[in-house]
TORDO-123207 format. One record per residue (C-alpha): x, y, z; residue in one letter. Coordinates in steps of 0.1 Angstrom, whole numbers. Example, Ala and Ser with C-alpha at 12.3 -4.5 7.8 and 13.67 -1.06 7.14 Angstrom:
<sites>
[site [123,-45,78],A]
[site [137,-11,71],S]
</sites>
This chain:
<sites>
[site [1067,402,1214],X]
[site [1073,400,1253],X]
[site [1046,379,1272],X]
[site [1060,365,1303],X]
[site [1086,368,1329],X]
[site [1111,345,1309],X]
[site [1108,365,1275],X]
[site [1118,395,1294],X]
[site [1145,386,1312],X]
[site [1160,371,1285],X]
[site [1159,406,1266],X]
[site [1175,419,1294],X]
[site [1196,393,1299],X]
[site [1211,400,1266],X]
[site [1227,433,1272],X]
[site [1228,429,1312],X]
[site [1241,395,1323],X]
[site [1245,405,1354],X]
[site [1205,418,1359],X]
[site [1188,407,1392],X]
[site [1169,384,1377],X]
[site [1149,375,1407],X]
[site [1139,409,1413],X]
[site [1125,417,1381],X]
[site [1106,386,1380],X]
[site [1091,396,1413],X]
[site [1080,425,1399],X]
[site [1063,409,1367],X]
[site [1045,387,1390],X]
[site [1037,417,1418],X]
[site [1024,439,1389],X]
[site [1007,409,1373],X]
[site [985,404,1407],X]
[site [974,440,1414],X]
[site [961,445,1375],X]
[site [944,411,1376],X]
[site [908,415,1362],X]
[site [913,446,1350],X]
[site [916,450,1307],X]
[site [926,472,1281],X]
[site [902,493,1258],X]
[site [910,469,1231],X]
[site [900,435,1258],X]
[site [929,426,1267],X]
[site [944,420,1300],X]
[site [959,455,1309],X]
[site [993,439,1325],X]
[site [1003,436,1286],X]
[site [1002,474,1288],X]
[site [1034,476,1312],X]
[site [1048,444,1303],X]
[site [1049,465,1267],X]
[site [1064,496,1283],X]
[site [1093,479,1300],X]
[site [1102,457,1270],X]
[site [1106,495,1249],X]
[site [1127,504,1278],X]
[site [1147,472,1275],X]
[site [1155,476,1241],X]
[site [1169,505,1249],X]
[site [1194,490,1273],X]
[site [1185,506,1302],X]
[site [1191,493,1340],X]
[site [1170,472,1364],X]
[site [1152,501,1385],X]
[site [1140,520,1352],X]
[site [1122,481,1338],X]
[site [1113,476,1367],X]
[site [1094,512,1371],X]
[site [1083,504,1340],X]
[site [1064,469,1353],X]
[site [1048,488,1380],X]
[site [1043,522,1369],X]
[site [1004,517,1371],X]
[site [999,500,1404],X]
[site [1001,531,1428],X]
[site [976,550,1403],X]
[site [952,517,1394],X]
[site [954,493,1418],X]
[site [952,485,1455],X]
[site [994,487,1454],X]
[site [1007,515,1476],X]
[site [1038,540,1481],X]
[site [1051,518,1514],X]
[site [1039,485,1499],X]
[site [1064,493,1466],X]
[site [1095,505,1486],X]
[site [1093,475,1512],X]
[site [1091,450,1484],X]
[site [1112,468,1456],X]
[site [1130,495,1476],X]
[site [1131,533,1477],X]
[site [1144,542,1441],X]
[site [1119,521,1426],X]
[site [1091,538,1448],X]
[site [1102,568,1442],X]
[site [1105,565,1405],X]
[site [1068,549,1401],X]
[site [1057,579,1422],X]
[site [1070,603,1401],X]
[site [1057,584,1368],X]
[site [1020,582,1389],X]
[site [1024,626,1391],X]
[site [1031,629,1360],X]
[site [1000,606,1347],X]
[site [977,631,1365],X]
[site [992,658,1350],X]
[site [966,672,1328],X]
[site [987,692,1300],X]
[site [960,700,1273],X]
[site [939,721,1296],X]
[site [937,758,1299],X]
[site [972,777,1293],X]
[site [976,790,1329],X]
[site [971,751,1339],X]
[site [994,741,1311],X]
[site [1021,762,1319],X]
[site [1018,750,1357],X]
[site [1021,716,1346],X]
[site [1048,723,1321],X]
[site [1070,738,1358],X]
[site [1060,704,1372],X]
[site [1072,684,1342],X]
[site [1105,700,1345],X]
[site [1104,694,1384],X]
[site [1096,658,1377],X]
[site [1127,658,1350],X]
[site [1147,675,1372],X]
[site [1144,650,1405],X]
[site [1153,621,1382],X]
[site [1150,619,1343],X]
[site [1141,580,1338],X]
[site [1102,594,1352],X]
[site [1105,610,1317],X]
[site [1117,581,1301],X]
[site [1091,557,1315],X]
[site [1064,580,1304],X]
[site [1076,586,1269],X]
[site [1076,546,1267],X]
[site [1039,543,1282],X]
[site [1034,570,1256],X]
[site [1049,552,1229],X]
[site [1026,518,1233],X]
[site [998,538,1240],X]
[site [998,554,1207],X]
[site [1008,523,1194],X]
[site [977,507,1204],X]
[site [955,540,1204],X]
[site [927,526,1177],X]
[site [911,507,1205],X]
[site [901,540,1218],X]
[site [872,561,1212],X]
[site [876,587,1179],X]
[site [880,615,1200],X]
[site [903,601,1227],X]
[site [923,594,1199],X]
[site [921,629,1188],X]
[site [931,645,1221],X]
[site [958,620,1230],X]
[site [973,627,1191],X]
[site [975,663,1194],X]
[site [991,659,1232],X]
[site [1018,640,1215],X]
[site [1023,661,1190],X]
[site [1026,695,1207],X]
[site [1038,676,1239],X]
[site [1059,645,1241],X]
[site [1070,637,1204],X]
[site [1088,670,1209],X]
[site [1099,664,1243],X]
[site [1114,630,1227],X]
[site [1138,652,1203],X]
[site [1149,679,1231],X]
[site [1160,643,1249],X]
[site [1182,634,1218],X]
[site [1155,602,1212],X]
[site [1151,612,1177],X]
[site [1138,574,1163],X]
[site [1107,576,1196],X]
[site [1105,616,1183],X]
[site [1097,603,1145],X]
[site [1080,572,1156],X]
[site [1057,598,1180],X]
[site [1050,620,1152],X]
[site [1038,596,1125],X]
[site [1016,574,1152],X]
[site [996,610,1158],X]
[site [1002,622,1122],X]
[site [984,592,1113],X]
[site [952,601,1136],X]
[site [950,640,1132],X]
[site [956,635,1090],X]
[site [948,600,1075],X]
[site [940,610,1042],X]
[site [977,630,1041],X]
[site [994,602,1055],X]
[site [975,575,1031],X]
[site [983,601,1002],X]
[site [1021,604,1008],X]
[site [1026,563,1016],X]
[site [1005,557,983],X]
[site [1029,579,959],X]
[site [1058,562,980],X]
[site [1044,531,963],X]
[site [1046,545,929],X]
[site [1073,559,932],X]
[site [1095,527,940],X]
[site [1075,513,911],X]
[site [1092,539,886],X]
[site [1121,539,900],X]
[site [1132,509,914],X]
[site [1153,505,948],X]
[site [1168,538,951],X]
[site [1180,524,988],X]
[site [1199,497,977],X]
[site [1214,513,947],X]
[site [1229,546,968],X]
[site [1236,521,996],X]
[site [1258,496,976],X]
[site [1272,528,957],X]
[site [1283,540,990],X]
[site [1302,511,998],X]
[site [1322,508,966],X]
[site [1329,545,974],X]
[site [1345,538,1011],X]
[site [1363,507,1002],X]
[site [1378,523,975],X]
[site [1393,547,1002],X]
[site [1404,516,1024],X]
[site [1371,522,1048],X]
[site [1353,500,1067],X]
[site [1318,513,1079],X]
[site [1280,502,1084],X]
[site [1261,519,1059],X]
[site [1222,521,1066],X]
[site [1195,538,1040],X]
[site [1158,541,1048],X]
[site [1129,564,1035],X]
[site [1118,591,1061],X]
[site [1085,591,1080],X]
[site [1053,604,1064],X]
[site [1053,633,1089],X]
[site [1087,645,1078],X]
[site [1078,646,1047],X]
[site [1044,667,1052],X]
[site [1064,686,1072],X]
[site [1089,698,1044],X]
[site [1058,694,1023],X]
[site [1043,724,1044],X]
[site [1072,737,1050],X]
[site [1089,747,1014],X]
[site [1057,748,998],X]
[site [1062,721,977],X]
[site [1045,688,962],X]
[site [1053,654,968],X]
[site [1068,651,933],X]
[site [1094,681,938],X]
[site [1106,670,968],X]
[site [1139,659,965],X]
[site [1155,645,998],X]
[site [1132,622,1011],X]
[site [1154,590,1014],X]
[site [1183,594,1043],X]
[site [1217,574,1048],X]
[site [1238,564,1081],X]
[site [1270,554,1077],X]
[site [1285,540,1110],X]
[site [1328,542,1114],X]
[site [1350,530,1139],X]
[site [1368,565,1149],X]
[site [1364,602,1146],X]
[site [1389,603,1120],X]
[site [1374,581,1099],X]
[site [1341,597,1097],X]
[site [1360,627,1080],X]
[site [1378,605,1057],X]
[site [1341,590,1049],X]
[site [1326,627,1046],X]
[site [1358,631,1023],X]
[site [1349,602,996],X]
[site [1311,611,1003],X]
[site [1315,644,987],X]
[site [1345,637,961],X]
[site [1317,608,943],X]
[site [1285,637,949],X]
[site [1284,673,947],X]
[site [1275,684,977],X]
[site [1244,706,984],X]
[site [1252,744,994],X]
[site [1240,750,1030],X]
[site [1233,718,1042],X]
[site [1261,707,1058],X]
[site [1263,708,1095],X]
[site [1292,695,1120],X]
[site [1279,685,1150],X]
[site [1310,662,1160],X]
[site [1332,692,1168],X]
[site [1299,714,1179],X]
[site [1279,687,1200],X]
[site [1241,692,1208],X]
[site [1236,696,1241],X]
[site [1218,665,1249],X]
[site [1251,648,1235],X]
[site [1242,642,1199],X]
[site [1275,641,1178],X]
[site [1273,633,1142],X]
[site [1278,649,1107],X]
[site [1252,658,1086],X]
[site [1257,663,1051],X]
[site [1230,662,1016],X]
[site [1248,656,981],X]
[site [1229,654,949],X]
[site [1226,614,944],X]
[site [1216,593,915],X]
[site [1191,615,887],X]
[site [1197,646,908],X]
[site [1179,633,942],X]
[site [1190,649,973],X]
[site [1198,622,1001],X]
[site [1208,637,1033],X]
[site [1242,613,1048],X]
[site [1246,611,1087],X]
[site [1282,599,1096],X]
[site [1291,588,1128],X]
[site [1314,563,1149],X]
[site [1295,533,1172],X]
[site [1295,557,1204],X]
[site [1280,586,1191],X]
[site [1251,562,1172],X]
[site [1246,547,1209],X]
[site [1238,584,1222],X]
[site [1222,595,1190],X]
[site [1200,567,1196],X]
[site [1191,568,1229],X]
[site [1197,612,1238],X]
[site [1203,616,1273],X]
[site [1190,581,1285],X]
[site [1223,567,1271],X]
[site [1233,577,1305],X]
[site [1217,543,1319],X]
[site [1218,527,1295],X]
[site [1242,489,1298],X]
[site [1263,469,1275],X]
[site [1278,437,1282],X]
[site [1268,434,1321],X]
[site [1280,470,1332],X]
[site [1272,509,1331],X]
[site [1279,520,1295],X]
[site [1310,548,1298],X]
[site [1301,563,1270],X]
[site [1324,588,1265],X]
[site [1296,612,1248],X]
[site [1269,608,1271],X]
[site [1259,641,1285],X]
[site [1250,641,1325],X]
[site [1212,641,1329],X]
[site [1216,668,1364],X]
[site [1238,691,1337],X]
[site [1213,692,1308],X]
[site [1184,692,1328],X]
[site [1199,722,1348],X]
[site [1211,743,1312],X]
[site [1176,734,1299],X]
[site [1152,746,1329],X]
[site [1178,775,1339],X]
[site [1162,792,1304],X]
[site [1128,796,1327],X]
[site [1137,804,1358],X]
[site [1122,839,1368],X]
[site [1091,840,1344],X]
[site [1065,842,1362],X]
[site [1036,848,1339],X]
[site [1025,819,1330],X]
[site [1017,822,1294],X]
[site [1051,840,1287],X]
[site [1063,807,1306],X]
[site [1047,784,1281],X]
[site [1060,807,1252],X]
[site [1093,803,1267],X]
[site [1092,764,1270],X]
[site [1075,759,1233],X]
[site [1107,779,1222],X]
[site [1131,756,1233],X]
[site [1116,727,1227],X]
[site [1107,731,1193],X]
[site [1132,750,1177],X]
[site [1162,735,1161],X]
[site [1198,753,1165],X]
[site [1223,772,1150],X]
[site [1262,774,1161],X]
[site [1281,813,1157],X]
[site [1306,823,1175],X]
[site [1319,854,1201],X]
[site [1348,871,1191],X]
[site [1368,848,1210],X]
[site [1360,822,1187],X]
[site [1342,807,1219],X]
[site [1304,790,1203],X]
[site [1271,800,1211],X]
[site [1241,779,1206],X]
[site [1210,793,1193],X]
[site [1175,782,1181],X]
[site [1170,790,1143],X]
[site [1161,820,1133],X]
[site [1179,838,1162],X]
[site [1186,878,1165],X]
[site [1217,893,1181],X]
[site [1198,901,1207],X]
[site [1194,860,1213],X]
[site [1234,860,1204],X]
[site [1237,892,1235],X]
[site [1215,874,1260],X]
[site [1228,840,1252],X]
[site [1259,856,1267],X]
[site [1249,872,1296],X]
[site [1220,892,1309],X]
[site [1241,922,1312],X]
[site [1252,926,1275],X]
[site [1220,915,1266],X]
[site [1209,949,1280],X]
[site [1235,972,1268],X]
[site [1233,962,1234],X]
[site [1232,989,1210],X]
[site [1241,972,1180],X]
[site [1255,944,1162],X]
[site [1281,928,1136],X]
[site [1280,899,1120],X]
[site [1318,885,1099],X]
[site [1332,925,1106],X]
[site [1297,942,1086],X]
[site [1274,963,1108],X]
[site [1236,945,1106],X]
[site [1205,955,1121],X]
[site [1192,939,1155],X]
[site [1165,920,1137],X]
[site [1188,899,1108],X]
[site [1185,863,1116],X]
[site [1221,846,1124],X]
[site [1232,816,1108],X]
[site [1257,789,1110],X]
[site [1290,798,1117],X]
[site [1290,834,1119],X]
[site [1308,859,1141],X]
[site [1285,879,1161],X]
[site [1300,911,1177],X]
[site [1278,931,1202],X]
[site [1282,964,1206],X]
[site [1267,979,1241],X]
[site [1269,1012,1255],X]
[site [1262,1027,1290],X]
[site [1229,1036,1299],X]
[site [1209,1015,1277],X]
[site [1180,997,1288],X]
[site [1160,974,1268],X]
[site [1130,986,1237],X]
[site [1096,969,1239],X]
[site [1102,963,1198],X]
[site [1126,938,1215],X]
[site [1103,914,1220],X]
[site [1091,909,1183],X]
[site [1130,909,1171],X]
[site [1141,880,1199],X]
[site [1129,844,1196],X]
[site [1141,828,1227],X]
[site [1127,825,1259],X]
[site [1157,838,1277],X]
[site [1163,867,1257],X]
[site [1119,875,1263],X]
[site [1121,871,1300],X]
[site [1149,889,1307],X]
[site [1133,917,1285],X]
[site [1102,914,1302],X]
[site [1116,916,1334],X]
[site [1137,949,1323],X]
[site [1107,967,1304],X]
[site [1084,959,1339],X]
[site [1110,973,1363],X]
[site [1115,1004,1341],X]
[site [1081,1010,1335],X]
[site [1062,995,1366],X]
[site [1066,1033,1380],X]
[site [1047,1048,1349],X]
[site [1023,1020,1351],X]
[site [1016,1023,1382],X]
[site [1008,1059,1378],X]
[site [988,1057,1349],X]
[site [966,1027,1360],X]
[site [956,1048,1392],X]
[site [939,1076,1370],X]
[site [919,1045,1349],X]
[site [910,1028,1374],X]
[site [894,1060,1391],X]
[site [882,1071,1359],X]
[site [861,1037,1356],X]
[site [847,1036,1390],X]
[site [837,1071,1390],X]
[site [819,1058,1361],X]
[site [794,1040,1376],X]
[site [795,1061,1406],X]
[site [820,1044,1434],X]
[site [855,1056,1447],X]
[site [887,1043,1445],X]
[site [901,1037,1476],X]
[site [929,1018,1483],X]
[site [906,989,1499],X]
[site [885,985,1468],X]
[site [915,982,1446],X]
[site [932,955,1474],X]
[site [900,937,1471],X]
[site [900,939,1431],X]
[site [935,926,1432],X]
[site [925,899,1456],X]
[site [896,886,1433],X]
[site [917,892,1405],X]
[site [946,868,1420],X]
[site [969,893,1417],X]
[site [998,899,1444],X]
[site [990,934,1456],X]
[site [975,971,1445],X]
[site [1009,979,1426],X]
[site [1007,946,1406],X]
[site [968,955,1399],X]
[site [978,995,1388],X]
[site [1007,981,1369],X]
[site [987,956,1348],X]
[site [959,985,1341],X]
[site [984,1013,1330],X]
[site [1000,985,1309],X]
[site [969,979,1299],X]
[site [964,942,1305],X]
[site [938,946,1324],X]
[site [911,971,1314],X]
[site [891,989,1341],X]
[site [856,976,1330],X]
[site [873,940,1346],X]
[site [883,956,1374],X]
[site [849,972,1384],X]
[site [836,938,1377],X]
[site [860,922,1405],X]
[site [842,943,1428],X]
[site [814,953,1417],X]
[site [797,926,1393],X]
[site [761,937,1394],X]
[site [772,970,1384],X]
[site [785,956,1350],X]
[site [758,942,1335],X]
[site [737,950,1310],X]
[site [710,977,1323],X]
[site [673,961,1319],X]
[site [663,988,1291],X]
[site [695,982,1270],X]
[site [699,966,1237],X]
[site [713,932,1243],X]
[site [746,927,1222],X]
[site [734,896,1204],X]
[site [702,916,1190],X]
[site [715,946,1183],X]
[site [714,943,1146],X]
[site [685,944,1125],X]
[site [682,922,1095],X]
[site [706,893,1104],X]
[site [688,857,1102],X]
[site [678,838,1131],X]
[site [709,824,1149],X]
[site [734,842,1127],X]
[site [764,861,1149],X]
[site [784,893,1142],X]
[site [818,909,1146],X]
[site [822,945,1141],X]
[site [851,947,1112],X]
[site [887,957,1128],X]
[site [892,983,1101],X]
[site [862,1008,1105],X]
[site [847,998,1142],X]
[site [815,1009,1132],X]
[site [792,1022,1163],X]
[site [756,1019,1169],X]
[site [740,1051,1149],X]
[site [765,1049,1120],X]
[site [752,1030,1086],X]
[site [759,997,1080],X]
[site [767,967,1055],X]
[site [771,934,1064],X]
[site [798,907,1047],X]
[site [788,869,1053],X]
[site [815,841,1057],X]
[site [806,803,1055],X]
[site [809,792,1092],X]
[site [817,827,1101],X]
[site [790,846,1104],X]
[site [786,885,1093],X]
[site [813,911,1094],X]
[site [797,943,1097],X]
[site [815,970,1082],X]
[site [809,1011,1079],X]
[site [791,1021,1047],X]
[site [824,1046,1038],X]
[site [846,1013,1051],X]
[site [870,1016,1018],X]
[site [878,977,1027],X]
[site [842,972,1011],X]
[site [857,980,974],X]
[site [871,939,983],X]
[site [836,926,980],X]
[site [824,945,950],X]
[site [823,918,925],X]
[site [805,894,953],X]
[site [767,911,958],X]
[site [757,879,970],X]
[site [774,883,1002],X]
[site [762,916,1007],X]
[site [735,921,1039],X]
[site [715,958,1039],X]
[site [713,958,1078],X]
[site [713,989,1108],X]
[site [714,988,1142],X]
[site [688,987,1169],X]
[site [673,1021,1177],X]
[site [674,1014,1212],X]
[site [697,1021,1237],X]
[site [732,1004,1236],X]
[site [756,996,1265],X]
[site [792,1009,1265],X]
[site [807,981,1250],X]
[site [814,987,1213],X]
[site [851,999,1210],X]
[site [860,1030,1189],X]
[site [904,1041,1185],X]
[site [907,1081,1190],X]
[site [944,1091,1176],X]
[site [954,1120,1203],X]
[site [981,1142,1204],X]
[site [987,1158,1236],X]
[site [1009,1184,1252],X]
[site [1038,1166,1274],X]
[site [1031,1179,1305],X]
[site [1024,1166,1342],X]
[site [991,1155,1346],X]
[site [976,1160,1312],X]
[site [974,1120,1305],X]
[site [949,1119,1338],X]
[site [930,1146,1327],X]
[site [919,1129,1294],X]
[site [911,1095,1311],X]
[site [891,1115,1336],X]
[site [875,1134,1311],X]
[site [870,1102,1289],X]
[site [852,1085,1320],X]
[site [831,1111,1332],X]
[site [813,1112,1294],X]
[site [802,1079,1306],X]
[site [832,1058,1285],X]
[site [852,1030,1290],X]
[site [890,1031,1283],X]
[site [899,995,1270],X]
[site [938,1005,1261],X]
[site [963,1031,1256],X]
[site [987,1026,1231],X]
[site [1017,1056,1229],X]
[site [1025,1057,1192],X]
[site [1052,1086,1191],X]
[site [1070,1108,1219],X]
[site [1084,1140,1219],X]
[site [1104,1165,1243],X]
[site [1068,1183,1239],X]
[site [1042,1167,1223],X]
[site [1031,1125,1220],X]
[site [1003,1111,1201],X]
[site [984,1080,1218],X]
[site [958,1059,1207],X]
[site [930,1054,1230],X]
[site [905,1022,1230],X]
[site [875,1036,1239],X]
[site [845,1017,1246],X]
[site [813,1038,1237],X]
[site [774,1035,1233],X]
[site [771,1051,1198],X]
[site [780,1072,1171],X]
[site [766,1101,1192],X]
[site [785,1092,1221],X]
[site [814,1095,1203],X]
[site [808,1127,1184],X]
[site [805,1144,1222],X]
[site [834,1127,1235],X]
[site [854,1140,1206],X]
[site [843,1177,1209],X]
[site [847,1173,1247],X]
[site [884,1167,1244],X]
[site [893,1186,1215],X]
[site [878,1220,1239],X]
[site [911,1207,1261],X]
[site [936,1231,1258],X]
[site [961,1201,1263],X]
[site [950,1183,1234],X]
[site [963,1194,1202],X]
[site [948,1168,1180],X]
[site [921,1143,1181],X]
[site [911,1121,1150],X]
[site [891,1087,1151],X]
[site [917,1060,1141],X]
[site [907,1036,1108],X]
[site [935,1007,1104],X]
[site [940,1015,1068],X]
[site [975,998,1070],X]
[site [993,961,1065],X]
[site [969,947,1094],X]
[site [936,953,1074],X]
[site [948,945,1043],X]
[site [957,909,1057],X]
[site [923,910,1071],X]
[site [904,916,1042],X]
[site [928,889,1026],X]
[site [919,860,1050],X]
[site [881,871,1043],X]
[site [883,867,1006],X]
[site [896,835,1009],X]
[site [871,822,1031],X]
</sites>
């Protein structure tokens, strides 16, 4: 373990010779100074935090200014140390690199998603300026979690599940897979102890009944290569606990039928010999269909070459076998820090070591121009958590996509343009539909035509975050016009509800208070129905949306509920105030009040003892209880603003608009309505049917896929 100046050095001494010695020694001492006094949850001094961090980064071989970084990356933050102060004594990359780690430290990215995203752009800013930031932090990180028990239970919690969804990931993108594993199972082992304590425990047993499979496969492998005149490291290991709750979870499976959970490296001295080694790997074991993936002739793009390969082993167990020469290991080992990294005294030229400004640039180009920022954080949580796939153009030129890609992923992974056009697909010469997922080395053909512009359905058939902001941006431009138009008439509709105009001031103010850009932005969200016109009026006016004094509050409006118990009105009926009721109790969950002719009751018929005999409050309810009409109107100008208007002026909120089918004459829409009672909604439905526009008006029961899932999530609670 590294305690003092001299123990450091010497570790970097050993892949550096030619460190500056006396510089990092100065900043051991420096850093050493400004934390004196100050200690650790655990007691102890807190200088063995970032004496810690800088020996991780050491082991990794990486230069003087990123150790050094690492020494001090606390002093700016926690101690007296300033900005000037660190670039006078260390100079002005160091400054600026423990600057950048200080920004990031504040960076609070477990908080709300509009402040996560936000973050997330900084982080990406941060990575973008210079990427050994990110590789101090993931190193502070690292320790941190190593030593996280000295911290309250639910620190622990919340740093855990931040490594988890944040930086563990982050790690892999990076091409740090042993940090990424080592990440994982540190927070695996605070968010699930009794799954991690369960899977270590029948690790014991099973080396008890089995023996060492590791040394066995490992000394069967060598026999194997020398008999092909071979020389090669070969290296066999268990995976991490997390992995293997991961395939666990994954495939559905238990511990016992689980098959590859031990892995094997073998390390050669050229290209050509890890071939010849995949060669006599697969003439001793039958190789496994599917799960063999070249990543030497199609590279990740953080640099990882290697090639990946799972044979059936000794009494049918899978083991998964990574071949690889010494130069690829380095980079597999370290991602894109390999970059910095030093051997023997100089810059490692490591011939596969990506360019940090290149990757960075491929990997934050994906976001540029999405500007909502959960669509944003979407985006980001694609990319970084996905693993990829390899097809090819035509051309035979490759195209790298996250599993479970479309061909419209394969179109926009090409360019935007084609993206667009896209009309169709084939995949190996056979005609597919837009939503089959692609998968390793297949040809993908796209076939675009003039004039066509991108489908909302889009968006559930694409997976990447390119692909969904470029449709985004498409759908709003196309529709922003029809938006626009349609928001107008709600938002007039809802303040001539409670008796106000409006103008184009109110609705600037609204979009002011709302944070949005302008009065276009504020129509567009409305007719898109992201916002609903009951939050609007609100912006404005907020004593006009509350609750009248002589209304029935929400929380009381049933009768026959126990004291404290809650309610949710059941997706599938919507049952209003008026209508007849039965209530459905769920442990922790409350009551689900369904419609006495809800046909979703017939689930519950064998369970009485979760049956409530409740009705609603005889007073008088607000508009807030949301009812779905199914309309079919003519296609003509105006007619749309002529329902909203007649929808507000019977004293209704409309929550969202949903068009269902279109035709040259007719289209049927489903209206969100937000009503009083079952009598309010009886008027409303006469009052529109007398439109001569409307040729159809039903109220709208989800008797499809949606409620059955419903109703099966209830009867498993």
């Amino acid at each position: 373990m590294t305690t003092t100046a001299d123990d450091l050095v010497t570790l970097v001494r050993g892949f550096n010779p030619k460190t500056n010695e006396a510089l990092i020694r100065d900043a051991f001492s420096y850093g050493a100074r400004m934390h004196e006094g100050q200690l650790r949850h655990s007691g102890e001094p807190y200088f063995t935090h970032p004496v810690a961090v800088a020996a991780i980064l050491a082991e990794q071989q990486l230069d003087d200014a990123t150790i050094i970084t690492a020494l001090l990356h606390d002093t700016i933050e926690d101690t007296p140390a300033s900005y000037s102060e660190v670039e006078q004594l260390f100079g002005s990359e160091v400054a600026e690199l423990v600057d950048g780690v200080t920004k990031l430290t504040n960076l609070q990215l477990n908080s709300s998603e509009t402040k996560q995203a936000e973050n997330f752009r900084k982080l990406f800013m941060a990575m973008a300026k210079d990427l050994r930031v990110i590789l101090v932090k993931l190193s502070d990180r690292l320790h941190n979690m190593r030593t996280i028990k000295a911290m309250r239970p639910e620190k622990q919690v919340q740093k855990a599940r931040e490594t988890m969804d944040i930086f563990a990931p982050l790690a892999g993108r990076m091409g740090m897979q042993w940090m990424r594993e080592e990440l994982e199972d540190l927070a695996f082992q605070v968010l699930n102890p009794e799954a991690r304590t369960s899977i270590m425990r029948r690790f014991i047993t099973l080396q008890k009944e089995t023996g060492d499979v590791i040394e066995r496969i490992t000394t069967d492998m060598r026999k194997e290569l020398a008999q092909a005149e071979l020389e090669a490291e070969i290296f066999g290991r268990a995976k991490k606990p997390y992995s293997i709750w991961r395939k666990m979870e994954e495939k559905e499976q238990s511990f016992s039928r689980l098959s590859d959970i031990y892995g094997f490296r073998i390390i050669t001295d050229s290209e050509e010999d890890c071939y010849r080694a995949l060669g006599a790997i697969h003439r001793r074991w039958r190789a496994v269909p599917g799960r063999f993936k070249d990543y030497i002739s199609q590279p990740k793009t953080n640099g990882y070459r290697s090639i990946h390969t799972t044979v059936s082993g000794r009494d049918g167990k899978r083991v998964e076998v990574q071949i690889r020469t010494r130069q690829m290991h380095d980079v597999a080992e370290t991602g894109v820090a390999a970059h910095w990294s030093y051997r023997d005294g100089v810059r490692s030229r490591n011939p596969f070591a990506v360019d940090p400004a290149k990757w960075i640039a491929q990997l934050t180009e994906q976001f540029d121009g999405e500007d909502d920022h959960q669509n944003f954080l979407e985006a980001v949580k694609l990319e970084m958590y996905t693993d990829k796939v390899f097809c090819f153009t035509p051309k035979g030129e490759v195209i790298k996509l996250p599993k479970g890609a479309t061909p419209i992923d394969f179109a926009y992974a090409i360019h935007t343009r084609i993206g667009s056009a896209c009309v169709g697909a084939k995949i190996d010469g056979l005609r597919v539909p837009l939503w089959t997922r692609v998968k390793n080395g297949q040809s993908v053909e796209i076939i675009t035509a003039e004039g066509q512009t991108p489908q909302v359905t889009w968006l559930d058939i694409a997976t990447t975050g390119k692909a969904k902001t470029a449709i985004r941006r498409s759908l709003r431009h196309v529709d922003r016009a029809r938006f626009a138009k349609l928001g107008r008439e709600l938002a007039r509709s809802a303040f001539e509800q409670v008796g106000k105009k409006a103008t184009d001031k109110v609705l600037a103010t609204a979009a002011r208070a709302l944070r949005l850009g302008d009065v276009d932005d504020l129509l567009e969200q409305m007719g898109s129905a992201e916002l609903t016109g009951r939050e609007v009026v609100s912006a404005v006016y907020p004593e006009l949306s509350k609750v009248r004094g002589d209304e029935v509050e929400r929380k009381r409006a049933v009768i026959g509920l126990e004291l404290g118990q809650s309610f949710d009105r059941a997706p599938c009926c919507e049952p209003l105030p008026g209508e007849r009721i039965v209530g459905i109790t769920f442990r922790g969950k409350g009551v689900t009040l369904h419609a006495i002719d809800c046909d979703r009751l017939s689930a519950y018929e064998e369970q009485p003892e979760r049956w409530l005999d409740l009705r609603w409050h005889d007073g008088s309810h607000p508009a807030a209880y949301g009812v779905t009409l199914d309309v079919t109107v003519s296609n003509d100008p105006g007619v749309l603003g002529r329902i909203c208007t007649l929808i507000g002026e019977a004293g209704a909120n409309i929550a969202d608009l949903n068009f269902v089918e279109r035709k040259p004459d007719f289209f049927r829409v489903l209206v969100h309505a937000e009503l009083r009672d079952a009598g309010q909604l009886h008027s409303l439905m006469l009052t529109l049917e007398a439109e001569s526009h409307v040729a159809a008006i039903t109220r709208y029961r989800d008797t499809g896929v949606q409620a059955d899932a419903i109703a099966a999530v209830e009867n498993a609670q």
